[in-house]
Structures are given as structure tokens and as C-alpha cells.
mmCIF entry with sequence, helices, sheets and N, C-alpha, C, O atoms, coordinates in Angstrom:
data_MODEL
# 
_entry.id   MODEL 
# 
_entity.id                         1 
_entity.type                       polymer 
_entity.pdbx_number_of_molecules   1 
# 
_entity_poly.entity_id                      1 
_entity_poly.type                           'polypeptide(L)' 
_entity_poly.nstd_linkage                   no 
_entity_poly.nstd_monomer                   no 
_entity_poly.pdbx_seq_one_letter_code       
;(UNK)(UNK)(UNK)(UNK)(UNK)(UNK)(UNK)(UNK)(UNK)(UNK)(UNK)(UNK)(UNK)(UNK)(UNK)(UNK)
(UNK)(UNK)(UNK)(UNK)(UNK)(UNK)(UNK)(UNK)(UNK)(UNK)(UNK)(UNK)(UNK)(UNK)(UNK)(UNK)
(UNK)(UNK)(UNK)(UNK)(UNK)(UNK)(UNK)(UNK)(UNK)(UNK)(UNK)(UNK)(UNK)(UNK)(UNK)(UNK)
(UNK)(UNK)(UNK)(UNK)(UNK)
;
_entity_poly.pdbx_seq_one_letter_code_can   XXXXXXXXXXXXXXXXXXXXXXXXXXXXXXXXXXXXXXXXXXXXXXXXXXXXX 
_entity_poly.pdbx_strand_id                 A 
# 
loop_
_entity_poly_seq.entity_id 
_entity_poly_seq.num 
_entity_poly_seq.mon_id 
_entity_poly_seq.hetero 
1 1  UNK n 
1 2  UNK n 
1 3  UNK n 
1 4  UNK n 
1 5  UNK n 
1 6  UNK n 
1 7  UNK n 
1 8  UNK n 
1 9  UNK n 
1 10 UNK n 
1 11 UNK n 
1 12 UNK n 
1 13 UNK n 
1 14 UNK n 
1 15 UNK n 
1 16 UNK n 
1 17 UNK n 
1 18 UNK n 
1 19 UNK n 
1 20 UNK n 
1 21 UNK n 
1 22 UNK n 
1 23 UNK n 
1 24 UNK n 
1 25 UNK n 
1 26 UNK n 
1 27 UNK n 
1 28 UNK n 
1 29 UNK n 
1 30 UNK n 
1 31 UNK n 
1 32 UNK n 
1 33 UNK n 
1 34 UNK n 
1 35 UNK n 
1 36 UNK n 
1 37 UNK n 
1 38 UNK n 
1 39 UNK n 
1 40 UNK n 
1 41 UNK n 
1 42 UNK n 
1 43 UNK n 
1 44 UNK n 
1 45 UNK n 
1 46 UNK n 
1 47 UNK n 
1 48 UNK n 
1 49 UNK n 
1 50 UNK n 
1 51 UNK n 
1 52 UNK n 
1 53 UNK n 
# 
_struct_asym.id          A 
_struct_asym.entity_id   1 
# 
loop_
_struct_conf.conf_type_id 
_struct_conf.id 
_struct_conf.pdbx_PDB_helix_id 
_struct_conf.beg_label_comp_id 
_struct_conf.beg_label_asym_id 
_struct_conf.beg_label_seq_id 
_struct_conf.pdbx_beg_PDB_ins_code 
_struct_conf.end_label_comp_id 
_struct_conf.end_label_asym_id 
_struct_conf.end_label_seq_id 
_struct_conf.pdbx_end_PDB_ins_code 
_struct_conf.beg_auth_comp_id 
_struct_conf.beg_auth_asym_id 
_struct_conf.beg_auth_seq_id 
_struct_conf.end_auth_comp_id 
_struct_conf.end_auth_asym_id 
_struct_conf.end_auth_seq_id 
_struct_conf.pdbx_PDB_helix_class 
_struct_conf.details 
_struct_conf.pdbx_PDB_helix_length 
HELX_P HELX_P1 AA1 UNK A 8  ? UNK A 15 ? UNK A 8  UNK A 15 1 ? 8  
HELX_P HELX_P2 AA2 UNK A 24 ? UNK A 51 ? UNK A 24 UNK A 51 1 ? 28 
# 
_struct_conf_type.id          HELX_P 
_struct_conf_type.criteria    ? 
_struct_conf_type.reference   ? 
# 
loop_
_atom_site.group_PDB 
_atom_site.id 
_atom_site.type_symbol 
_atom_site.label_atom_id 
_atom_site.label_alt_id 
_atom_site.label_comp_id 
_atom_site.label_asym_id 
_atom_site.label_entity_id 
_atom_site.label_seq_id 
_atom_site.pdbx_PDB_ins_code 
_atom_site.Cartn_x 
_atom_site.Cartn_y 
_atom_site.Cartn_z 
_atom_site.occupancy 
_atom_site.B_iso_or_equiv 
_atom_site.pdbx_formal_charge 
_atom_site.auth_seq_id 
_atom_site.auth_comp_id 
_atom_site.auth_asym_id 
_atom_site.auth_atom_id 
_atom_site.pdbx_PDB_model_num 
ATOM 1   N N  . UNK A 1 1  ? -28.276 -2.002  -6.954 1.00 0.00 ? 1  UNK A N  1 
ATOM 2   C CA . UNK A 1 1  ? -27.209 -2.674  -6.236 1.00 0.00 ? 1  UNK A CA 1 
ATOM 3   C C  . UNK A 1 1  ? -25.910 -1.887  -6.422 1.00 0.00 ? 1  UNK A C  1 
ATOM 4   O O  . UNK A 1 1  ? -25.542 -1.390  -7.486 1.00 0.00 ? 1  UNK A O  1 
ATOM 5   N N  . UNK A 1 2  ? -25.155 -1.828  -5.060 1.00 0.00 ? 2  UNK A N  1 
ATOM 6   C CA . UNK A 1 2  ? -23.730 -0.966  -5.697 1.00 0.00 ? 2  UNK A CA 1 
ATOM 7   C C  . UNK A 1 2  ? -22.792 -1.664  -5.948 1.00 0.00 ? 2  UNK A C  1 
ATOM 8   O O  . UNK A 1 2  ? -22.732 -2.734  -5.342 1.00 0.00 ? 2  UNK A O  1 
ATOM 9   N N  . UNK A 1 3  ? -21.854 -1.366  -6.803 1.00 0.00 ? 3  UNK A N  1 
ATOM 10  C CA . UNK A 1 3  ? -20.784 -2.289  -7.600 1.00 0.00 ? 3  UNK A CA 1 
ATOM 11  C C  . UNK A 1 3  ? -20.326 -2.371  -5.854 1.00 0.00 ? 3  UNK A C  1 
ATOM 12  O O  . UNK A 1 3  ? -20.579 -1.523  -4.998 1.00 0.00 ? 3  UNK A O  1 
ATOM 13  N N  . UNK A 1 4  ? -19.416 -3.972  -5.638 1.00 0.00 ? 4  UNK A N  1 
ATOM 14  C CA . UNK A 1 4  ? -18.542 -4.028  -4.562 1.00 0.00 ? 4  UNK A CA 1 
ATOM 15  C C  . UNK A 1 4  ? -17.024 -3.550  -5.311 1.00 0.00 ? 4  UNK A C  1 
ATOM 16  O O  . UNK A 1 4  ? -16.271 -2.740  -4.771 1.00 0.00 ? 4  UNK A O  1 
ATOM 17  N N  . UNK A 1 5  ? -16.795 -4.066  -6.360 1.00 0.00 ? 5  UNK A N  1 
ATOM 18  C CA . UNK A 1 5  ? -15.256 -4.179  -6.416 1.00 0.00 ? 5  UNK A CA 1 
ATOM 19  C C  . UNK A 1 5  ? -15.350 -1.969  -7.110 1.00 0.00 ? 5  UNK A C  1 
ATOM 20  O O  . UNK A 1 5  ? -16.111 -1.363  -7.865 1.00 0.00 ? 5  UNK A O  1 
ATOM 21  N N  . UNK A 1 6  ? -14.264 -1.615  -6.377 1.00 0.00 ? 6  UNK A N  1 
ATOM 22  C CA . UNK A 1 6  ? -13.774 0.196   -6.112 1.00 0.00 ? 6  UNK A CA 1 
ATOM 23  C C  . UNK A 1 6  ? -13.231 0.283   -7.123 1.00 0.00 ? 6  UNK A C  1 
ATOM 24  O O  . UNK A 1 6  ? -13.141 -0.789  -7.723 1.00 0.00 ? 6  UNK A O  1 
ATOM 25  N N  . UNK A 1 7  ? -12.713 1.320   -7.709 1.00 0.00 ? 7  UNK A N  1 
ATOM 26  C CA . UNK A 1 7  ? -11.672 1.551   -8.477 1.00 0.00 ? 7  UNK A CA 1 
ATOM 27  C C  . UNK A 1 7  ? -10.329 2.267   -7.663 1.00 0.00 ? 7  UNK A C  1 
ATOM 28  O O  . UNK A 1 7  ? -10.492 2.880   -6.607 1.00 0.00 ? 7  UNK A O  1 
ATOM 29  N N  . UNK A 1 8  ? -8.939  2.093   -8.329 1.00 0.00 ? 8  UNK A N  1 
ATOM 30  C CA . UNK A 1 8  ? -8.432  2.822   -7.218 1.00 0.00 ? 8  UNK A CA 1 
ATOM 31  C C  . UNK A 1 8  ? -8.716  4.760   -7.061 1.00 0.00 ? 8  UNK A C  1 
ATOM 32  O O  . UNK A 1 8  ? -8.488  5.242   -5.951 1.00 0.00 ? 8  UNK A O  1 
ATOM 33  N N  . UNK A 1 9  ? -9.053  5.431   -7.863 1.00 0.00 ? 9  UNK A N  1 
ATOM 34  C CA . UNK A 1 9  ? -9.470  6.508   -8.411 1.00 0.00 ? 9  UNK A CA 1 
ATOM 35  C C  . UNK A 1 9  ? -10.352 6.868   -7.049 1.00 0.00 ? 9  UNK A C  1 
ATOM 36  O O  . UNK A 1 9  ? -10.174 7.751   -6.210 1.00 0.00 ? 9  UNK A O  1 
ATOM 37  N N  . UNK A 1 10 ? -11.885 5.324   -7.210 1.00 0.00 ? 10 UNK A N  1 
ATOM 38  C CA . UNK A 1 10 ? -12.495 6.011   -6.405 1.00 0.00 ? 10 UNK A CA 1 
ATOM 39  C C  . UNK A 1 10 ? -12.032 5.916   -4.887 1.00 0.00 ? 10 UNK A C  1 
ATOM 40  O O  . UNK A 1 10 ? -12.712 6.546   -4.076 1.00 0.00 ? 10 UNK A O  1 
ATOM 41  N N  . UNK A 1 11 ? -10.982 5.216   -4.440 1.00 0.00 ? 11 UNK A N  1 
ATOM 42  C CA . UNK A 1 11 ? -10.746 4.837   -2.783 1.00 0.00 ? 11 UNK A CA 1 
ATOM 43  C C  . UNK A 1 11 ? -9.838  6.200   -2.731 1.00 0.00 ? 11 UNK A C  1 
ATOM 44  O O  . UNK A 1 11 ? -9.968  6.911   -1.734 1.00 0.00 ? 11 UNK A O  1 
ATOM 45  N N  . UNK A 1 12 ? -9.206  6.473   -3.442 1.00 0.00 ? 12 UNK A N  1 
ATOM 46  C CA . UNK A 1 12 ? -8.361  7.704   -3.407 1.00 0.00 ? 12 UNK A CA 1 
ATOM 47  C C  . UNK A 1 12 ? -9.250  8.640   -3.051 1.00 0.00 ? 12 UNK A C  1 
ATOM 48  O O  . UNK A 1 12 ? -9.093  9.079   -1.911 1.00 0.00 ? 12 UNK A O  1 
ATOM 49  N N  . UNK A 1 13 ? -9.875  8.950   -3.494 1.00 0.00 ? 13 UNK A N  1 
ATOM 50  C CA . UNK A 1 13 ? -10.855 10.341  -2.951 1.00 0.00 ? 13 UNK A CA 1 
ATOM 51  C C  . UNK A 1 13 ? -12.056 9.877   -1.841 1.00 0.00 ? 13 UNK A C  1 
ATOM 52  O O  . UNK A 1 13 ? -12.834 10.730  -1.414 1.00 0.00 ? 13 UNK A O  1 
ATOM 53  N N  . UNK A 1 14 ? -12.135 8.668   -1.472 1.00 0.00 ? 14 UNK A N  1 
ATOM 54  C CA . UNK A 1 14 ? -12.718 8.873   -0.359 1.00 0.00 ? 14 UNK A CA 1 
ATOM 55  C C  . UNK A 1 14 ? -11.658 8.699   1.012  1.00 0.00 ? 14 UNK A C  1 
ATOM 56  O O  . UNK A 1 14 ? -12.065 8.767   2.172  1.00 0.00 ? 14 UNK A O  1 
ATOM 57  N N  . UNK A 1 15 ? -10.209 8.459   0.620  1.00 0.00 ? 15 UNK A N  1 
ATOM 58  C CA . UNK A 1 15 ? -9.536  8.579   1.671  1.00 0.00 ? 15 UNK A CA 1 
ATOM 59  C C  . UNK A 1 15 ? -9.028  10.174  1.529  1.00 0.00 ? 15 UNK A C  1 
ATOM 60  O O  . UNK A 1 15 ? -8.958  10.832  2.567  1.00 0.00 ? 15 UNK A O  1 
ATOM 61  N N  . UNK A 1 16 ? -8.726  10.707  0.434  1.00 0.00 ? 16 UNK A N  1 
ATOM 62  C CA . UNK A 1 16 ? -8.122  12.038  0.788  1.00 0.00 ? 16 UNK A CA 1 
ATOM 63  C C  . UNK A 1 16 ? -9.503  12.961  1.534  1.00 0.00 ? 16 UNK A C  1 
ATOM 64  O O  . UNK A 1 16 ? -9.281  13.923  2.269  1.00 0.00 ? 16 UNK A O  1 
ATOM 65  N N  . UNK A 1 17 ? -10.961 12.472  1.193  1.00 0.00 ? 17 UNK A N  1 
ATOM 66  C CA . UNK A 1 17 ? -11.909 13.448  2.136  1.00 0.00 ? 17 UNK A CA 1 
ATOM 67  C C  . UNK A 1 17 ? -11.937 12.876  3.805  1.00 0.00 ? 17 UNK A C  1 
ATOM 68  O O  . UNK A 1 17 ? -12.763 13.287  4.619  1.00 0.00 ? 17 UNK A O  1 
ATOM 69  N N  . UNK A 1 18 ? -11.336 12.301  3.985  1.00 0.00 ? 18 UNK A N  1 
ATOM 70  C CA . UNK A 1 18 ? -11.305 11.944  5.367  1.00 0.00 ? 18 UNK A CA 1 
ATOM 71  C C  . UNK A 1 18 ? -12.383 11.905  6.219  1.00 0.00 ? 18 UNK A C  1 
ATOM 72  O O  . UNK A 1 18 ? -12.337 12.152  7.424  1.00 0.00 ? 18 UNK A O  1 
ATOM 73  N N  . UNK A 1 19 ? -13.333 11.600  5.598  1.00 0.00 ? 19 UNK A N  1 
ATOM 74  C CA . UNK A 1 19 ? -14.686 11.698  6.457  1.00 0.00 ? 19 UNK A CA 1 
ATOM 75  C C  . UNK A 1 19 ? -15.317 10.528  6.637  1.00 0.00 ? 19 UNK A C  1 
ATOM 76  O O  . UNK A 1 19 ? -16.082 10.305  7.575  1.00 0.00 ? 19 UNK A O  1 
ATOM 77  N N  . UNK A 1 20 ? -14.902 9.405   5.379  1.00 0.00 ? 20 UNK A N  1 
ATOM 78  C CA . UNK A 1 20 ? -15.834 8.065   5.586  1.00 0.00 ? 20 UNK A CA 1 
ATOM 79  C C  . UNK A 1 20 ? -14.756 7.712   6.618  1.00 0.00 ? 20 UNK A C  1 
ATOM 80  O O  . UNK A 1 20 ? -13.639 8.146   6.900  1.00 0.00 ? 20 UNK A O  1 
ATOM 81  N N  . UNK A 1 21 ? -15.883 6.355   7.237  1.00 0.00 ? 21 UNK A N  1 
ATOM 82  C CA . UNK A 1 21 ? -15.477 5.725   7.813  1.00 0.00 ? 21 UNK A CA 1 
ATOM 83  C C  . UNK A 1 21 ? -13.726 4.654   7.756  1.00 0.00 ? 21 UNK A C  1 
ATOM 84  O O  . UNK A 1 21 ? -12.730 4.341   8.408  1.00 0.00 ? 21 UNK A O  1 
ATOM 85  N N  . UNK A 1 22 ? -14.629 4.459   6.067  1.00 0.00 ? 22 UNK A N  1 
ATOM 86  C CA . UNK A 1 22 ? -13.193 3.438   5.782  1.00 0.00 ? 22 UNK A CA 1 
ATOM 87  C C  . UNK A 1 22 ? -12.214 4.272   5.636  1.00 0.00 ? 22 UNK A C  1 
ATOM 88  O O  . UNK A 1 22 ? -11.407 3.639   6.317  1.00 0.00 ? 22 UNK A O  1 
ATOM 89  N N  . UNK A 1 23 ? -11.584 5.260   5.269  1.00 0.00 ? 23 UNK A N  1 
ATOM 90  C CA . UNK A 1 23 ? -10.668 6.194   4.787  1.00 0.00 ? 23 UNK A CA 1 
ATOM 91  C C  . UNK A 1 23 ? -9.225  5.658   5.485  1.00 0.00 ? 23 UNK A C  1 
ATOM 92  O O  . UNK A 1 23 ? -8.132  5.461   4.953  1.00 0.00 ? 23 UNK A O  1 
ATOM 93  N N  . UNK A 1 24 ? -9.581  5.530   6.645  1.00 0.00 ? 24 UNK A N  1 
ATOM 94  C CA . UNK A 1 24 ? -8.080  5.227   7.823  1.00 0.00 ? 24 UNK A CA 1 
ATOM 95  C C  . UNK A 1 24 ? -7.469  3.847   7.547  1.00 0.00 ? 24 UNK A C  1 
ATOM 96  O O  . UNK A 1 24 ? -6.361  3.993   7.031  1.00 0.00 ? 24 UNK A O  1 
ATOM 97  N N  . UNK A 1 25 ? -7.857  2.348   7.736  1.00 0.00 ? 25 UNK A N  1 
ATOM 98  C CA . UNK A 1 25 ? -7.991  1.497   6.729  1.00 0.00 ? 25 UNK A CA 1 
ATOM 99  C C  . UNK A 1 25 ? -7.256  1.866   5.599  1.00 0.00 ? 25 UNK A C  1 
ATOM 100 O O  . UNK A 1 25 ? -6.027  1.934   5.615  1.00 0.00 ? 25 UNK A O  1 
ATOM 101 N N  . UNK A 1 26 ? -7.985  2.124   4.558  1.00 0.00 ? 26 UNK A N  1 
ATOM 102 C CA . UNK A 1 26 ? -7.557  2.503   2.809  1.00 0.00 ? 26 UNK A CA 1 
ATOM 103 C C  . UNK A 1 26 ? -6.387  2.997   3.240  1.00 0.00 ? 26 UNK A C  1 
ATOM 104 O O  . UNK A 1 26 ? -5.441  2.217   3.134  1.00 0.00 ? 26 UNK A O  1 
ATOM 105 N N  . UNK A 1 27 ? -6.101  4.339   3.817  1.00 0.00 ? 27 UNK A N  1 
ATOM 106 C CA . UNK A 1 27 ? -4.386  4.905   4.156  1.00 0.00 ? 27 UNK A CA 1 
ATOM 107 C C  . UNK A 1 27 ? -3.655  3.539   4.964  1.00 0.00 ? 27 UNK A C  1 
ATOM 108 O O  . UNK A 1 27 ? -2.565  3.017   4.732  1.00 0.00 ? 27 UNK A O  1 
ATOM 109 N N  . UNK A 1 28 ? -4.407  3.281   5.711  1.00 0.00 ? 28 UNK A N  1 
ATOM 110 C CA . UNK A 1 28 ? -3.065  2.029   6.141  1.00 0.00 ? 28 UNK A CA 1 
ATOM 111 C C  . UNK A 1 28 ? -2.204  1.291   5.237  1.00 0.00 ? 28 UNK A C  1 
ATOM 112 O O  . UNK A 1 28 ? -0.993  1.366   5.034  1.00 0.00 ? 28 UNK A O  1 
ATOM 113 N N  . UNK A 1 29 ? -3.533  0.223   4.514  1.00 0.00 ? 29 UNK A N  1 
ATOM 114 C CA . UNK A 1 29 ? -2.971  -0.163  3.737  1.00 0.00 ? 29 UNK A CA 1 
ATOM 115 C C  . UNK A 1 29 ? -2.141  0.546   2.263  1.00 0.00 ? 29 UNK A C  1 
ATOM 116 O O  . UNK A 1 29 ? -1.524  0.164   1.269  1.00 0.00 ? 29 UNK A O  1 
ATOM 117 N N  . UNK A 1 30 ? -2.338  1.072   2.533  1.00 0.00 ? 30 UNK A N  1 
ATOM 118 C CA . UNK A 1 30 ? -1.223  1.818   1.144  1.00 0.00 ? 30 UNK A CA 1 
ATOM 119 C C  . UNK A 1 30 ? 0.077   2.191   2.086  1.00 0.00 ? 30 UNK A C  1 
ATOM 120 O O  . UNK A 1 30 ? 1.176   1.837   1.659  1.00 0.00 ? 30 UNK A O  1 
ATOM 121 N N  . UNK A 1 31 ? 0.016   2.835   3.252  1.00 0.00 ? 31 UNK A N  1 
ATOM 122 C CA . UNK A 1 31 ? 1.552   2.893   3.962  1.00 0.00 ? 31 UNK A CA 1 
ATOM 123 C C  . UNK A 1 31 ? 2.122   1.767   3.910  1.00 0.00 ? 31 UNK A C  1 
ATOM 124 O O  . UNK A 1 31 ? 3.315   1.757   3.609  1.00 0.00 ? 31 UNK A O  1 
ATOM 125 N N  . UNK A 1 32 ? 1.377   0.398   4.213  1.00 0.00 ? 32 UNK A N  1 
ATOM 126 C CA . UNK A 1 32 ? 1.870   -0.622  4.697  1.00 0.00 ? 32 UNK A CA 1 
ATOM 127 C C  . UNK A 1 32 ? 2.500   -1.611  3.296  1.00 0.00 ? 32 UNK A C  1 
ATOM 128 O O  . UNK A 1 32 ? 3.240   -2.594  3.345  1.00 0.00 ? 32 UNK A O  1 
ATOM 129 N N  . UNK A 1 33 ? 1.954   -0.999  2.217  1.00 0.00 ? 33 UNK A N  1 
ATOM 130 C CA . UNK A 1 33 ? 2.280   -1.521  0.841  1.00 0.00 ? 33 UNK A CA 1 
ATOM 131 C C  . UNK A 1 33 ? 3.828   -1.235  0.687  1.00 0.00 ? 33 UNK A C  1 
ATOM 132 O O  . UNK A 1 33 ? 4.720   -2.013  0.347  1.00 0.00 ? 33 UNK A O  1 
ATOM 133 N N  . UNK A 1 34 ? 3.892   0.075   1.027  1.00 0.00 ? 34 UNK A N  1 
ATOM 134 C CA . UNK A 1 34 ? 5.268   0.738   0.421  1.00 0.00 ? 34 UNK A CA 1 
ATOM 135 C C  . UNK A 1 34 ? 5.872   0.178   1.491  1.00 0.00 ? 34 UNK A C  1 
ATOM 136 O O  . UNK A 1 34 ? 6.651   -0.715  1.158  1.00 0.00 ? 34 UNK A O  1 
ATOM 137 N N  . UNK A 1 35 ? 5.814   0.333   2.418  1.00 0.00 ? 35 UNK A N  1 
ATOM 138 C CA . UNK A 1 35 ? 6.757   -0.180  3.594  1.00 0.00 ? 35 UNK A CA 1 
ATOM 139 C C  . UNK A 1 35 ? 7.054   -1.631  3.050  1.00 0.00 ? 35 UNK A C  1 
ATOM 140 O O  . UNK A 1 35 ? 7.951   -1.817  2.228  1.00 0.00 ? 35 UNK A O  1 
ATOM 141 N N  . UNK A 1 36 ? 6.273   -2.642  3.535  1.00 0.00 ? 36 UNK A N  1 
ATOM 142 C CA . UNK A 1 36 ? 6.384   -3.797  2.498  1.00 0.00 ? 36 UNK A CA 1 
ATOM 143 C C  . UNK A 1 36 ? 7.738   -3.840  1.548  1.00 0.00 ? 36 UNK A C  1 
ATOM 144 O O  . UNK A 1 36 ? 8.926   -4.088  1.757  1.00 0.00 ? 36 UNK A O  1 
ATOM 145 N N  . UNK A 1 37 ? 6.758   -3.383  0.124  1.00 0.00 ? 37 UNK A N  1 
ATOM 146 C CA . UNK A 1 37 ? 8.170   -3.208  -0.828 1.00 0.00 ? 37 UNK A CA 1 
ATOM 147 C C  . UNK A 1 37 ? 9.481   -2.584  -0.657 1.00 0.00 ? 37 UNK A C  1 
ATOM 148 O O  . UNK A 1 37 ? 10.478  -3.016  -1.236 1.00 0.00 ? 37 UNK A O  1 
ATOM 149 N N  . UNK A 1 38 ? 9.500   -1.445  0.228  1.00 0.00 ? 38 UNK A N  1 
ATOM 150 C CA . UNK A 1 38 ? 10.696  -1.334  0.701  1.00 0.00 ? 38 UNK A CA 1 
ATOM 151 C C  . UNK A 1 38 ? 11.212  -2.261  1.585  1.00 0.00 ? 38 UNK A C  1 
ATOM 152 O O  . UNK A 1 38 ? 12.385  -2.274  1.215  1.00 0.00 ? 38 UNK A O  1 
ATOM 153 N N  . UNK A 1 39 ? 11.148  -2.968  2.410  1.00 0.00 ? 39 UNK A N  1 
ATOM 154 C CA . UNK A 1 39 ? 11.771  -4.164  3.136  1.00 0.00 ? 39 UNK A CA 1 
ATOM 155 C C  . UNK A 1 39 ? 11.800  -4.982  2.341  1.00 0.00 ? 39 UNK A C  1 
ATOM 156 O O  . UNK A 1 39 ? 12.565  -5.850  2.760  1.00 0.00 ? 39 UNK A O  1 
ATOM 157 N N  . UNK A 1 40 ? 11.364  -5.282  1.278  1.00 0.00 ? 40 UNK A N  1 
ATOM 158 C CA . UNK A 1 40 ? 11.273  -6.749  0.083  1.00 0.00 ? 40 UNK A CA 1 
ATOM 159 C C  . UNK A 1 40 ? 12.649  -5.987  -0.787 1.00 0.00 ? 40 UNK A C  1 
ATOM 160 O O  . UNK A 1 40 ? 13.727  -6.577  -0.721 1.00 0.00 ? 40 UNK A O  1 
ATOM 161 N N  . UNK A 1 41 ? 12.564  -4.691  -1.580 1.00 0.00 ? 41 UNK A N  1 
ATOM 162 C CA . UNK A 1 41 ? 14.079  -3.966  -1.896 1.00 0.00 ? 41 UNK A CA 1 
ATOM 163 C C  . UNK A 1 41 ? 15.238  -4.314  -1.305 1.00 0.00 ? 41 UNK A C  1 
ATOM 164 O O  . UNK A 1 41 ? 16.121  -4.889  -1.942 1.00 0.00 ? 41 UNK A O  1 
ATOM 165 N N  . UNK A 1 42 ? 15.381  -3.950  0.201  1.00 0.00 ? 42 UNK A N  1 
ATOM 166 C CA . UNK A 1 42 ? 16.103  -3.783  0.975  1.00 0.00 ? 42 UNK A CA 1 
ATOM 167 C C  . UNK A 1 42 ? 16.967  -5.498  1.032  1.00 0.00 ? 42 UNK A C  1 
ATOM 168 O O  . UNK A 1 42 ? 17.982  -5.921  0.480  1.00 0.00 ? 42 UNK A O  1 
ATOM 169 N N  . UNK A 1 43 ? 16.103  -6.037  1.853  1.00 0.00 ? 43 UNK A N  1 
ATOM 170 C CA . UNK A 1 43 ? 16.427  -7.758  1.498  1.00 0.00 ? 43 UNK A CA 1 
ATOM 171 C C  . UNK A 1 43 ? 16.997  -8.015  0.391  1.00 0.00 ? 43 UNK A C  1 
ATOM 172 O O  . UNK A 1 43 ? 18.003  -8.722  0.451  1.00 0.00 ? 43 UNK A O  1 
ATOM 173 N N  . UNK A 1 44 ? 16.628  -7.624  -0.679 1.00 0.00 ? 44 UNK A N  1 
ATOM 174 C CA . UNK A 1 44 ? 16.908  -8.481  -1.721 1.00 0.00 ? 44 UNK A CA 1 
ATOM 175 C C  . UNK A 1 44 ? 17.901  -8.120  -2.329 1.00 0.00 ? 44 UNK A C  1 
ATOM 176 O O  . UNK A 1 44 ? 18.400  -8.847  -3.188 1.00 0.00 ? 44 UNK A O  1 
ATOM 177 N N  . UNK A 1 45 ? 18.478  -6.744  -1.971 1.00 0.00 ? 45 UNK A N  1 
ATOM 178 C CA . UNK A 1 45 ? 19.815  -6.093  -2.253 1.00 0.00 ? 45 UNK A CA 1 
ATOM 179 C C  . UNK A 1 45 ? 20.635  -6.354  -1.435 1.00 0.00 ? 45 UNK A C  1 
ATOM 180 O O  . UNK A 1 45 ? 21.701  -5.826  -1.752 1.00 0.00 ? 45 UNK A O  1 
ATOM 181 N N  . UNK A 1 46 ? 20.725  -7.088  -0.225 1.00 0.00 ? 46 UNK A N  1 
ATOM 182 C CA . UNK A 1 46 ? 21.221  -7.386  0.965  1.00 0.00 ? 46 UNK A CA 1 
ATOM 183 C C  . UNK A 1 46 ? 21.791  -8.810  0.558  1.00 0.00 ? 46 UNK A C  1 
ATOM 184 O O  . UNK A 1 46 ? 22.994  -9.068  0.522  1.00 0.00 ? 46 UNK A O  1 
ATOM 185 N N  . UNK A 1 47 ? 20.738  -9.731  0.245  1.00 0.00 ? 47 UNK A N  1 
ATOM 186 C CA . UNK A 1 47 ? 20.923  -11.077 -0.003 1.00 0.00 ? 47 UNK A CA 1 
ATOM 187 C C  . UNK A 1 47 ? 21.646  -10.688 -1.283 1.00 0.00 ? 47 UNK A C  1 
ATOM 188 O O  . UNK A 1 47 ? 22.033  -11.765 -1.735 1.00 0.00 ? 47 UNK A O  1 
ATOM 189 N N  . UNK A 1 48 ? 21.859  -10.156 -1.735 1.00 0.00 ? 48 UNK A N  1 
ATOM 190 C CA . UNK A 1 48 ? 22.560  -10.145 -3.520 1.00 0.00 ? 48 UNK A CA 1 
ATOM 191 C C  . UNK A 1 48 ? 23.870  -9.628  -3.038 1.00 0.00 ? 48 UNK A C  1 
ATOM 192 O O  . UNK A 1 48 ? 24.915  -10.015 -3.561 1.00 0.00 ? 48 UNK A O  1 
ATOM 193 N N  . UNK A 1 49 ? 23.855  -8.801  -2.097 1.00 0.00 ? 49 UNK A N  1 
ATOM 194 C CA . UNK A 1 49 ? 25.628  -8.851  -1.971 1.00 0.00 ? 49 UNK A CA 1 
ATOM 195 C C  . UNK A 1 49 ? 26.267  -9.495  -0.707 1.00 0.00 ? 49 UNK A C  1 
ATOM 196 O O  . UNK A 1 49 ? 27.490  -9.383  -0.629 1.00 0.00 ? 49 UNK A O  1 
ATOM 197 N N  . UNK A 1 50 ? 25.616  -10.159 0.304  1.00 0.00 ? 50 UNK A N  1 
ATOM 198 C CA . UNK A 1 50 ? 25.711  -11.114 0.742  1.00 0.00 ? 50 UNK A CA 1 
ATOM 199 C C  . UNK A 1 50 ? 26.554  -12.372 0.364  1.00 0.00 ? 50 UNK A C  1 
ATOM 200 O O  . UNK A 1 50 ? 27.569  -12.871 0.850  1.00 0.00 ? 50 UNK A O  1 
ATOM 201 N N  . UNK A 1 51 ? 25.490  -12.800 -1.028 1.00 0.00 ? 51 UNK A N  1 
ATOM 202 C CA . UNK A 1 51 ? 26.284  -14.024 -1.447 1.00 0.00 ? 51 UNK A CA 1 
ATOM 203 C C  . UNK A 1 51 ? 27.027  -13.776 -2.970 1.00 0.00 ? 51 UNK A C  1 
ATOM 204 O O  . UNK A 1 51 ? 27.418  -14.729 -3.644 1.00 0.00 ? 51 UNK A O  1 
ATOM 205 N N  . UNK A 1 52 ? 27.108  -12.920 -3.233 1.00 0.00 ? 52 UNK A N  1 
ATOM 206 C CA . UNK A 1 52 ? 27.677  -12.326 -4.318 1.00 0.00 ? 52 UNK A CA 1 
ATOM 207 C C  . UNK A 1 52 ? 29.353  -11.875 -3.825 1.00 0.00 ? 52 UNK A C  1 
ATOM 208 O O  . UNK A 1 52 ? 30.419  -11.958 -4.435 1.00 0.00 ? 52 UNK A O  1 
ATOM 209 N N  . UNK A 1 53 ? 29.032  -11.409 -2.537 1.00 0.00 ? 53 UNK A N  1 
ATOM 210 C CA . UNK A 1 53 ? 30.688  -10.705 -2.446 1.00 0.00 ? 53 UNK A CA 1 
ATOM 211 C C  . UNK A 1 53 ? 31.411  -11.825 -1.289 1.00 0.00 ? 53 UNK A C  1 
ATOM 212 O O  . UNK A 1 53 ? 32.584  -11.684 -0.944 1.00 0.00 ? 53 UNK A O  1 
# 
């Protein structure tokens, strides 16, 4: 049986070989992570001087 749960180690190298299927997926979501936290940054430094100043 193959383990389901990945490590991140192993999704990393099957997205940098670009050949599986899932690879495009796996890169999304990691763009879409940082993007994410940068708009969650952004906001929250916004709202802090917002009601701060």
C-alpha cells in the first residue's frame, strides 16, 4: 500500500521534475500560499495604521 499523506521534501521534487501529472497543482498551491500571506501582511499593516493613526 502507498503511504497517502507526502512529505513536503517529497512534493518538492516531484514538482521541480515537471513531469507528473500533479506537479502544476502542487506549484499552484504554494504560489497561492505566499500570495495569501502577503495580502493577510498587507491588511494587517493597513488595519494597524488605519486605526492607530
Amino acid at each position: 500500500m502507498t503511504d497517502l499523506v507526502q512529505t513536503p521534501k517529497r512534493l518538492y521534487r516531484r514538482a521541480a521534475r515537471g513531469k507528473d501529472d500533479e506537479s502544476m497543482p502542487i506549484v499552484l498551491g504554494g504560489v497561492m500560499l505566499v500570495v495569501t500571506l502577503a495580502v493577510a501582511i498587507v491588511l494587517t499593516l493597513t488595519f494597524l495604521v488605519y486605526f492607530l493613526v
